[in-house]
C-alpha positions, 0 to 999 in steps of 0.5 A: 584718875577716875571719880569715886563710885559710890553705887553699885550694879550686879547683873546675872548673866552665864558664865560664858558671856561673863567671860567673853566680857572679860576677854574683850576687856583684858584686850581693851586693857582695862578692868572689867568693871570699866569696860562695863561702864564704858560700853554702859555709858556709850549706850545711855549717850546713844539712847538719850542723846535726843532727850537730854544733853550729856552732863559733864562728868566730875573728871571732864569739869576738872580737866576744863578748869586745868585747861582754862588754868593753863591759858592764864599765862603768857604764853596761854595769851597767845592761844587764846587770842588766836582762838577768839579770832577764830571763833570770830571768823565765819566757817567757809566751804570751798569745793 
């Protein structure tokens, strides 16, 4: 579930582009309005990606804190002893 918008962008663009956006959308099975802010999104990261590290959305911190809540088990013990184990042992390329 996505985070509610809360801005709103309006472009002027011809009709054919409109359309051609709406078809690459409909095949990508999402709304338009979501596949605009998907490729908008992909550009910005793209752009910035030199100038400022990409903040986490809403959505991305919520699932962090769902995975961190499933390691707090028992069975999470496990996993999450072998990834501290891992990140102690150094990277090594054989070839």
């Amino acid at each position: 579930m996505g985070a509610r918008a809360e801005e709103r962008v309006e472009l002027r663009v011809p009709a054919g582009r409109k359309a051609k956006w709406r078809r690459a959308a409909e095949r990508a099975g999402v709304s338009l309005s979501d596949w605009a802010r998907r490729r908008l999104d992909e550009s910005a990261d793209q752009e910035l990606a030199e100038d400022e590290p990409v903040v986490p959305s809403a959505e991305d911190v919520e699932a962090a804190l769902r995975a961190i809540g499933s390691l707090k088990g028992r069975e999470g013990a496990e996993l999450r002893e072998r990834v501290h184990q891992a990140r102690e042992t150094p990277w090594i390329v054989k070839g």
